[in-house]
Backbone as XML, in Angstrom:
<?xml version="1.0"?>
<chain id="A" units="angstrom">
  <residue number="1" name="UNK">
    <atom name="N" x="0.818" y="-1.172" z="0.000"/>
    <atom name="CA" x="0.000" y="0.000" z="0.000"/>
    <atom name="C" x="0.872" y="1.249" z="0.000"/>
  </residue>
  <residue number="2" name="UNK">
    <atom name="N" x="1.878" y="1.051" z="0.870"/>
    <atom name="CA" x="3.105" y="2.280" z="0.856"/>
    <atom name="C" x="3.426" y="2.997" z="-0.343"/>
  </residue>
  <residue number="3" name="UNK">
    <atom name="N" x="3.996" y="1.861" z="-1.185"/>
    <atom name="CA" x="4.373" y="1.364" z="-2.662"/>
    <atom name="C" x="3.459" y="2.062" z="-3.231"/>
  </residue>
  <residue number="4" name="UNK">
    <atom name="N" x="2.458" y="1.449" z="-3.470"/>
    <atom name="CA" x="1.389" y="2.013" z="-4.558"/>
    <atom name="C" x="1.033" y="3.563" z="-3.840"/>
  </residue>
  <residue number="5" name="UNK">
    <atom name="N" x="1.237" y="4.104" z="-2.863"/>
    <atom name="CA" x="0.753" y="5.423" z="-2.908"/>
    <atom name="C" x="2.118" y="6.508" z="-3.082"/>
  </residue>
  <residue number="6" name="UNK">
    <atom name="N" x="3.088" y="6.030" z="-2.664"/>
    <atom name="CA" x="4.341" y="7.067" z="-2.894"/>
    <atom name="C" x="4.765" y="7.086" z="-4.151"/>
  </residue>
  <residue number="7" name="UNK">
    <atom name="N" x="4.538" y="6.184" z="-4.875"/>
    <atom name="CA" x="4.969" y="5.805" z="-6.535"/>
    <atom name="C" x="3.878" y="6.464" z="-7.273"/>
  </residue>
  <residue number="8" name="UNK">
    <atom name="N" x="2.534" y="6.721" z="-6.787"/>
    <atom name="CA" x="1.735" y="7.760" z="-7.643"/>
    <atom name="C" x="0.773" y="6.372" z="-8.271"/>
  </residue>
  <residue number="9" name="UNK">
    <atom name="N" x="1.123" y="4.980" z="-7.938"/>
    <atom name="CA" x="0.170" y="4.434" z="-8.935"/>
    <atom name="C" x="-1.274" y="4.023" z="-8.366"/>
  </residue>
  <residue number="10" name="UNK">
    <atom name="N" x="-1.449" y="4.673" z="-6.666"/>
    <atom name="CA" x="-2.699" y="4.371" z="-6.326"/>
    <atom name="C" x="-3.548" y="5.390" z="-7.285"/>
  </residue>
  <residue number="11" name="UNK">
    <atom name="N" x="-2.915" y="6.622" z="-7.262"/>
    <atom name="CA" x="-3.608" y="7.668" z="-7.969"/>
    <atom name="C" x="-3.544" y="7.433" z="-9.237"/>
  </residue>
  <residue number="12" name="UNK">
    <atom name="N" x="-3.275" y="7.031" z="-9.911"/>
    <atom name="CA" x="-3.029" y="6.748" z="-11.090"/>
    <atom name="C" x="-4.385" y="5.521" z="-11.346"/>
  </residue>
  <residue number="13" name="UNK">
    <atom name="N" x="-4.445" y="4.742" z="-10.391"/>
    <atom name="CA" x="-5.729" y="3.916" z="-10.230"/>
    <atom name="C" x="-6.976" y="4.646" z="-10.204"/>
  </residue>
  <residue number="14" name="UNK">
    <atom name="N" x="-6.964" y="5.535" z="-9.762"/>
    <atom name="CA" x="-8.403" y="6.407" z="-9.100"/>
    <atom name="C" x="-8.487" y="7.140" z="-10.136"/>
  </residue>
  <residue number="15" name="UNK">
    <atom name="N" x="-7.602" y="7.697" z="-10.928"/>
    <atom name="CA" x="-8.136" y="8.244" z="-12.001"/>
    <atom name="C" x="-8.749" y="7.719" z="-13.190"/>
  </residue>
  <residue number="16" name="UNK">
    <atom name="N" x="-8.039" y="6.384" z="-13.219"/>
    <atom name="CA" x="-9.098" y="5.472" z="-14.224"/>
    <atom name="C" x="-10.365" y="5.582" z="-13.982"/>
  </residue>
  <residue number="17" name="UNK">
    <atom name="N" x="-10.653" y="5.084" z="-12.258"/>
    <atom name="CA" x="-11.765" y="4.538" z="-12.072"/>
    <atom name="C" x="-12.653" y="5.545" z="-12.155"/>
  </residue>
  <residue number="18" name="UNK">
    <atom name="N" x="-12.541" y="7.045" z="-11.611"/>
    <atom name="CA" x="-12.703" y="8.157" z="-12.159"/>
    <atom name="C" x="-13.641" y="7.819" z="-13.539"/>
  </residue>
  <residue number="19" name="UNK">
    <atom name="N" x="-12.280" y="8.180" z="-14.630"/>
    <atom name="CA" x="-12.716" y="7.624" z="-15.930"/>
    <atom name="C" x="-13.756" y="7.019" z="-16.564"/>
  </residue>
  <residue number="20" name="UNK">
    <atom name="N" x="-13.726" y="5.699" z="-16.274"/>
    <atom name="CA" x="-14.118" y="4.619" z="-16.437"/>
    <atom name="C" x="-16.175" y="5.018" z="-15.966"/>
  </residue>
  <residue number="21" name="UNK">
    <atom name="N" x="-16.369" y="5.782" z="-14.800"/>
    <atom name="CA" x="-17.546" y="5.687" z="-14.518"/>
    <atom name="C" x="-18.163" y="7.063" z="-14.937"/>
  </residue>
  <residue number="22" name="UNK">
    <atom name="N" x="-17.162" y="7.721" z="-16.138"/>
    <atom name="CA" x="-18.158" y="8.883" z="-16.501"/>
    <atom name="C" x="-17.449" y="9.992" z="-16.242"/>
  </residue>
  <residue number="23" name="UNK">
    <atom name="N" x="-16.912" y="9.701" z="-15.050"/>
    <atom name="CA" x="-16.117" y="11.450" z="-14.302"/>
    <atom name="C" x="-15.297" y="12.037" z="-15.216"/>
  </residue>
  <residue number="24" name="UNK">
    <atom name="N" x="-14.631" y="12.844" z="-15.175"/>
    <atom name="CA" x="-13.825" y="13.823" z="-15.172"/>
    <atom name="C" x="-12.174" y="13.384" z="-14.611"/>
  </residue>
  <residue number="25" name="UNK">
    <atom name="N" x="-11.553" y="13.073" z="-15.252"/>
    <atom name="CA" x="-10.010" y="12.246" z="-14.341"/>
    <atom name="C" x="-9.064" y="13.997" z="-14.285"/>
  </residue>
  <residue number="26" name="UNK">
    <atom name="N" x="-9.553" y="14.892" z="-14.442"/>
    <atom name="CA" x="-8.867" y="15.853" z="-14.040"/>
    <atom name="C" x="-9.124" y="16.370" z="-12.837"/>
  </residue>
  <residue number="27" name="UNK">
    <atom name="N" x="-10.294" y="15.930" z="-12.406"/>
    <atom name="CA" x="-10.324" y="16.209" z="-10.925"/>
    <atom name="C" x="-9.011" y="15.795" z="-9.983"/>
  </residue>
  <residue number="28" name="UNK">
    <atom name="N" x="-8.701" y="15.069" z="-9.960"/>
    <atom name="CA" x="-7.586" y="14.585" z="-9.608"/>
    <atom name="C" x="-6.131" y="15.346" z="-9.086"/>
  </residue>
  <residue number="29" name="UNK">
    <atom name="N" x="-5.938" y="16.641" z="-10.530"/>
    <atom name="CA" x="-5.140" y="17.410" z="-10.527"/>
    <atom name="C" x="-5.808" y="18.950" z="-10.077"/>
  </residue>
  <residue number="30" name="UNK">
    <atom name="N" x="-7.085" y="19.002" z="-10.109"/>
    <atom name="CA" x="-7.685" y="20.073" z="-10.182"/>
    <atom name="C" x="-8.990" y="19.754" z="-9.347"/>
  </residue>
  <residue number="31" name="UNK">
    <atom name="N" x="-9.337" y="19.773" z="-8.055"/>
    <atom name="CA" x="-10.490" y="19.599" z="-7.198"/>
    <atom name="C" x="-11.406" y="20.504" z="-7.673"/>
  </residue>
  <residue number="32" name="UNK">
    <atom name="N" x="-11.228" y="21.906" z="-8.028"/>
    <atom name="CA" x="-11.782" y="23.059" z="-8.282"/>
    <atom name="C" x="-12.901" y="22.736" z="-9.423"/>
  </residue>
  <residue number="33" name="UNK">
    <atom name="N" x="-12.543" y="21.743" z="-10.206"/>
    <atom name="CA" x="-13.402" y="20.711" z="-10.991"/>
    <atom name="C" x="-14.492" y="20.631" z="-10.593"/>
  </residue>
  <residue number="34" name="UNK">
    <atom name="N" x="-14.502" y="19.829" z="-9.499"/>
    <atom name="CA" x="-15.884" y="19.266" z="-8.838"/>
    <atom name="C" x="-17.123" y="20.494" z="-8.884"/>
  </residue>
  <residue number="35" name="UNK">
    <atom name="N" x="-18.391" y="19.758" z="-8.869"/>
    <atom name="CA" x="-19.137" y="20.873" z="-8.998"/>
    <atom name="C" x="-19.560" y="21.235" z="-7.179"/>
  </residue>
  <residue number="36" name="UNK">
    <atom name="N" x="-19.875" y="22.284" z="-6.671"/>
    <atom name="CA" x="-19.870" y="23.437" z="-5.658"/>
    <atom name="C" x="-21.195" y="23.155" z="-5.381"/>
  </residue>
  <residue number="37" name="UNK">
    <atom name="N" x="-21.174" y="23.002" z="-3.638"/>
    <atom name="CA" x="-23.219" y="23.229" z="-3.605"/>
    <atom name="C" x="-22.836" y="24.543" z="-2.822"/>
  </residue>
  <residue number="38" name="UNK">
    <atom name="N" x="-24.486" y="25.218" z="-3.505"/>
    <atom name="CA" x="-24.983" y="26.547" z="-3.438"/>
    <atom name="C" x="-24.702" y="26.931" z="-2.202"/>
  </residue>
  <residue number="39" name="UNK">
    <atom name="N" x="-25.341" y="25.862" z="-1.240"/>
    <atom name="CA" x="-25.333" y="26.374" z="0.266"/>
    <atom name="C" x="-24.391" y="25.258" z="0.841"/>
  </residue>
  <residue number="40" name="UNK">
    <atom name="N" x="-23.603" y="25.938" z="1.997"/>
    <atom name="CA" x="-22.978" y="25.029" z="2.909"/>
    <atom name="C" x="-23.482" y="25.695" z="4.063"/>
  </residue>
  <residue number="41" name="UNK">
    <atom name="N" x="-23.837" y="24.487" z="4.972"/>
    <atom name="CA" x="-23.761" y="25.013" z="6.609"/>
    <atom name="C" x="-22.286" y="24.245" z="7.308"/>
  </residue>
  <residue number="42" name="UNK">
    <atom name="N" x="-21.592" y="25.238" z="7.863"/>
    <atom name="CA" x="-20.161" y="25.185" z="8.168"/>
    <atom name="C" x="-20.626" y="24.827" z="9.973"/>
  </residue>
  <residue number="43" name="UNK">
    <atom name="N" x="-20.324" y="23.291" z="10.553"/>
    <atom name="CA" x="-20.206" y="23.469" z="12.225"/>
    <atom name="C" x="-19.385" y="22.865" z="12.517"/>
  </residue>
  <residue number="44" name="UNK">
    <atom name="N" x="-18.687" y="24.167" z="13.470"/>
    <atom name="CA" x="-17.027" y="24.093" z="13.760"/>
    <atom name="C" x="-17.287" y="23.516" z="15.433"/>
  </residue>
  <residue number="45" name="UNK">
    <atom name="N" x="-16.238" y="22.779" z="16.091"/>
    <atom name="CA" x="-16.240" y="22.595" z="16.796"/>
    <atom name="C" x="-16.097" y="23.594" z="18.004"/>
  </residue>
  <residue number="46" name="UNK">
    <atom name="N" x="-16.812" y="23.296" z="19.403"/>
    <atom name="CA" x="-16.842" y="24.709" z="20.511"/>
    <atom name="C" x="-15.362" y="24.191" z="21.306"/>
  </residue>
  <residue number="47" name="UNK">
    <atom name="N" x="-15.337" y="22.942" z="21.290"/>
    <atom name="CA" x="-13.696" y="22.361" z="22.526"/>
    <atom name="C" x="-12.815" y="21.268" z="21.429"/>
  </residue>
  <residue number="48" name="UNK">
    <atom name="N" x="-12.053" y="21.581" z="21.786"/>
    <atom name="CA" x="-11.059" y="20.326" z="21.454"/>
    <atom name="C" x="-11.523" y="18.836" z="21.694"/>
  </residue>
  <residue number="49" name="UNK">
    <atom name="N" x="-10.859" y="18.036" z="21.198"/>
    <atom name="CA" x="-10.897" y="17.197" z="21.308"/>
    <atom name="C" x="-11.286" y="15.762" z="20.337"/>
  </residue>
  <residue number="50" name="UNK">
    <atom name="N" x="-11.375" y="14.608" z="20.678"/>
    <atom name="CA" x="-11.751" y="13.462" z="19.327"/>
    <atom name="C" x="-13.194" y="13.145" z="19.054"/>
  </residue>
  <residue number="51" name="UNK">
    <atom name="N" x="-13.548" y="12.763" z="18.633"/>
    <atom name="CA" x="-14.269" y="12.073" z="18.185"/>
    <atom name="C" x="-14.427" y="10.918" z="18.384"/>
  </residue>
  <residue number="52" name="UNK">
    <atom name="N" x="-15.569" y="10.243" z="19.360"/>
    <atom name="CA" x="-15.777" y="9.185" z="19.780"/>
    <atom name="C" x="-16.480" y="7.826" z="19.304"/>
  </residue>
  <residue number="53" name="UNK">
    <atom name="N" x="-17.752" y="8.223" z="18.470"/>
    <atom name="CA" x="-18.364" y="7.674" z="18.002"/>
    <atom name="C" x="-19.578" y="8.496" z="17.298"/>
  </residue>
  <residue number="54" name="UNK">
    <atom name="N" x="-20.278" y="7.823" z="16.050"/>
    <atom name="CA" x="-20.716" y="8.974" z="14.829"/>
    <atom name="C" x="-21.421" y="7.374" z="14.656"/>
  </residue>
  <residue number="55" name="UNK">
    <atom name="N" x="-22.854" y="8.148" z="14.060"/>
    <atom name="CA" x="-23.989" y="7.445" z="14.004"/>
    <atom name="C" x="-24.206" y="7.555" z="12.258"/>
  </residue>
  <residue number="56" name="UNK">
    <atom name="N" x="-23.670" y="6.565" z="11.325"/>
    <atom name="CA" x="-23.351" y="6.594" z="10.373"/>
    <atom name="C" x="-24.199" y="6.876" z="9.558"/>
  </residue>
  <residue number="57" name="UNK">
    <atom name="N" x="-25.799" y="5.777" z="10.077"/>
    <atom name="CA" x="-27.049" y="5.799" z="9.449"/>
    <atom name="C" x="-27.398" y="7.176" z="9.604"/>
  </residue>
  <residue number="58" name="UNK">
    <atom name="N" x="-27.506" y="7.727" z="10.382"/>
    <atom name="CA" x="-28.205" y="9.189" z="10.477"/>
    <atom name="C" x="-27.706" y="10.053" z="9.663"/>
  </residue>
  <residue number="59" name="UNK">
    <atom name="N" x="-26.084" y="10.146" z="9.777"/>
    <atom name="CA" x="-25.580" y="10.920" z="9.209"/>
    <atom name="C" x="-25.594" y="10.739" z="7.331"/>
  </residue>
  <residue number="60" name="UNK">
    <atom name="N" x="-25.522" y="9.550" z="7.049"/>
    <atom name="CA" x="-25.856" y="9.117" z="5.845"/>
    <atom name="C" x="-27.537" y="9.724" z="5.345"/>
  </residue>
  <residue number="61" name="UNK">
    <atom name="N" x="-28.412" y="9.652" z="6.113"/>
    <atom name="CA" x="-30.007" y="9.646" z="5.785"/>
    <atom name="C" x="-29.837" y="11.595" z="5.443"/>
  </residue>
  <residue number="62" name="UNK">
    <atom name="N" x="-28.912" y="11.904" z="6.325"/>
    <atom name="CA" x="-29.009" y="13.658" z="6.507"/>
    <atom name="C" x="-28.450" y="13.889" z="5.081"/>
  </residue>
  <residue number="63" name="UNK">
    <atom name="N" x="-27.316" y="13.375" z="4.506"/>
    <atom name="CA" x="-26.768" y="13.915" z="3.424"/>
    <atom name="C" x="-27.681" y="13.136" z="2.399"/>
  </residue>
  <residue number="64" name="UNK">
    <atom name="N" x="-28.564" y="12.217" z="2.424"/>
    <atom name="CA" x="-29.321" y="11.928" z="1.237"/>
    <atom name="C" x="-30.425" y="12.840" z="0.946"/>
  </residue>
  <residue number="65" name="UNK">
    <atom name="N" x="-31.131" y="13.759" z="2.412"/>
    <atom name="CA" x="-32.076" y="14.519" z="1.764"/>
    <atom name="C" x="-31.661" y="15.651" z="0.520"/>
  </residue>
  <residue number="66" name="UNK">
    <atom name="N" x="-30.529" y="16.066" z="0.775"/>
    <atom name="CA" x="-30.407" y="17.197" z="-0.246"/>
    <atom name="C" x="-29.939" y="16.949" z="-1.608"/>
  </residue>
  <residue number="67" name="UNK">
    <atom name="N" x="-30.249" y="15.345" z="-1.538"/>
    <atom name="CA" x="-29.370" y="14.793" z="-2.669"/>
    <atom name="C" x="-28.317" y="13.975" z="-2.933"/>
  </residue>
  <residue number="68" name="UNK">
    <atom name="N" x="-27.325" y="13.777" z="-1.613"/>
    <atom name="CA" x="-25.942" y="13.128" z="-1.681"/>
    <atom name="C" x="-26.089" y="11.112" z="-2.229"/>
  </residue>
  <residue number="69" name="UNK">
    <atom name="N" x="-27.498" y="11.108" z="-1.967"/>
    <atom name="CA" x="-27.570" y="9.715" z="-1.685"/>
    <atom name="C" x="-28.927" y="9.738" z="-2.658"/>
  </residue>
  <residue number="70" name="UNK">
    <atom name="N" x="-29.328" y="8.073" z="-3.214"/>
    <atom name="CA" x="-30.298" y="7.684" z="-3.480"/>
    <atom name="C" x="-31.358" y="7.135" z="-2.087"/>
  </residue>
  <residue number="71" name="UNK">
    <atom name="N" x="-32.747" y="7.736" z="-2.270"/>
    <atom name="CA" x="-33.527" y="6.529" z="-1.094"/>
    <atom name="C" x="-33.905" y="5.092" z="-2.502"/>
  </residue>
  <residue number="72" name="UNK">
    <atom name="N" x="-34.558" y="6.014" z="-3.500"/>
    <atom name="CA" x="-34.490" y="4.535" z="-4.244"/>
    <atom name="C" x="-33.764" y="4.513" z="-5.527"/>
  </residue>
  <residue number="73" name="UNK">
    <atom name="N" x="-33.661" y="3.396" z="-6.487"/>
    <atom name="CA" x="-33.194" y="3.207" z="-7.227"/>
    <atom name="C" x="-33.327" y="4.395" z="-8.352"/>
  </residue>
  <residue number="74" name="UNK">
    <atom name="N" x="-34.013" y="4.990" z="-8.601"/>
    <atom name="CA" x="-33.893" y="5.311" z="-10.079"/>
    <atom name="C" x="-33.708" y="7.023" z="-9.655"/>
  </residue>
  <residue number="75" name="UNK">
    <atom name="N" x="-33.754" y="7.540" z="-8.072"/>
    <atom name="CA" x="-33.418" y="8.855" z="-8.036"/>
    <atom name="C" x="-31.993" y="9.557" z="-8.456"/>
  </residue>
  <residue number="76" name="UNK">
    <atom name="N" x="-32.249" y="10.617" z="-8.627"/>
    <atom name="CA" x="-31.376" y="11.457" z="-8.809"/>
    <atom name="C" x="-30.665" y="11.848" z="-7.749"/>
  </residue>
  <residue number="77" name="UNK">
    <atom name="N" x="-29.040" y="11.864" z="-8.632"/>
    <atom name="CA" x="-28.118" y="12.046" z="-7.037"/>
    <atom name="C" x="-27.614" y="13.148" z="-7.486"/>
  </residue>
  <residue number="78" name="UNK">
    <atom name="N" x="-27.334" y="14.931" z="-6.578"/>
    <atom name="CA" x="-26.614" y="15.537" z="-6.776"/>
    <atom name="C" x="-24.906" y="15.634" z="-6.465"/>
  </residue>
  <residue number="79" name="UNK">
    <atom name="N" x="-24.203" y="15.942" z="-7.581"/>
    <atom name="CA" x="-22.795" y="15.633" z="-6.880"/>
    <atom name="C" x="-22.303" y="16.482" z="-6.490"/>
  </residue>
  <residue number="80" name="UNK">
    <atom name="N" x="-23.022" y="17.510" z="-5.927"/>
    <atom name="CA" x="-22.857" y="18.877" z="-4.937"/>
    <atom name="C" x="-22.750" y="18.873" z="-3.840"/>
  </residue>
  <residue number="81" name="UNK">
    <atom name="N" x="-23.548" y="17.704" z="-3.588"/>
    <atom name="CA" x="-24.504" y="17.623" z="-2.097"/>
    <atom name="C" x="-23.501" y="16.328" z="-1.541"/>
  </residue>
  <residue number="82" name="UNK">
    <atom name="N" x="-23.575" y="17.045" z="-0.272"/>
    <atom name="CA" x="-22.647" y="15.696" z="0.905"/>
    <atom name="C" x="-22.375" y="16.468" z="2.418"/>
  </residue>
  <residue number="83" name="UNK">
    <atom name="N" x="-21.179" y="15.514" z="3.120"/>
    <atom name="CA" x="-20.878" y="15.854" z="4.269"/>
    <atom name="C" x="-19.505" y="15.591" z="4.006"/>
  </residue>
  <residue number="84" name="UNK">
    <atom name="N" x="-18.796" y="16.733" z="4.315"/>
    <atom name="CA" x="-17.229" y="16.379" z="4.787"/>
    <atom name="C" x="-16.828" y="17.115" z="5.348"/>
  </residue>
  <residue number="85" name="UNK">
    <atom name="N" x="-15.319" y="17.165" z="5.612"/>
    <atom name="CA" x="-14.556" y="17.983" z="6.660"/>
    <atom name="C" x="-14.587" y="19.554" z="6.334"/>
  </residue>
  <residue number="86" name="UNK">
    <atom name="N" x="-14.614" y="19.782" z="4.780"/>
    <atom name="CA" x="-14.501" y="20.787" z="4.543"/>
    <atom name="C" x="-13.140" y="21.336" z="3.830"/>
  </residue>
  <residue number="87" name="UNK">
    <atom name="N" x="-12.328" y="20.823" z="3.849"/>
    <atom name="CA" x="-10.709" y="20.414" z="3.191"/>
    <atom name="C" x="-11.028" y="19.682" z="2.329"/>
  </residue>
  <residue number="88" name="UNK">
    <atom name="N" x="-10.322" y="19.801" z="1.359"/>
    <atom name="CA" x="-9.389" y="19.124" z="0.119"/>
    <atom name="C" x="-8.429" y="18.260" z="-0.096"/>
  </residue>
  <residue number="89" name="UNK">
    <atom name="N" x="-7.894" y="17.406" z="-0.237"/>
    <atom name="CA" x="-6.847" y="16.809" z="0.243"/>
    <atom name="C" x="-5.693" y="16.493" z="-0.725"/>
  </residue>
  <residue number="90" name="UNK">
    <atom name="N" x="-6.388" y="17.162" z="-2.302"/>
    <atom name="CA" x="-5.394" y="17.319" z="-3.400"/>
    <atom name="C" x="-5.258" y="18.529" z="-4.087"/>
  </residue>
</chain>
């Protein structure tokens, strides 16, 4: 795993797969790519500290209302819509 990520060929994987399902493999080099949702609500933490445990289902059901997720098969998914840290990581 070391291997394949310091040598560039995990990424080099992800951009296929990228590829392969339609995307855009320049995202990769360029995040700024991705498409932007309209609204973000930003909640920052009040204390330090970890993170203990996160209620996956909920948090999953929350990012499907606005779109992130299908409830059934044939809906529409926006690729705007989600939950993350808020960082980039390329």
């Amino acid at each position: 795993m070391r291997a394949a990520l310091s040598s560039g060929a995990a990424l080099e994987r992800f951009r296929r797969m990228v590829a392969r399902q339609g995307g855009d493999p320049r995202i990769v080099e360029d995040g700024g790519r991705l498409p932007a949702a309209r609204q973000v609500e930003r909640i920052d933490a009040t204390a330090g500290g970890v993170v203990a445990a996160v209620d996956a289902e909920r948090i999953g059901v929350a990012a499907m209302l606005p779109g992130a997720g299908r409830e059934t098969a044939g809906a529409a998914i926006d690729p705007a819509a989600g939950v993350g840290t808020g960082r980039r990581s390329w």
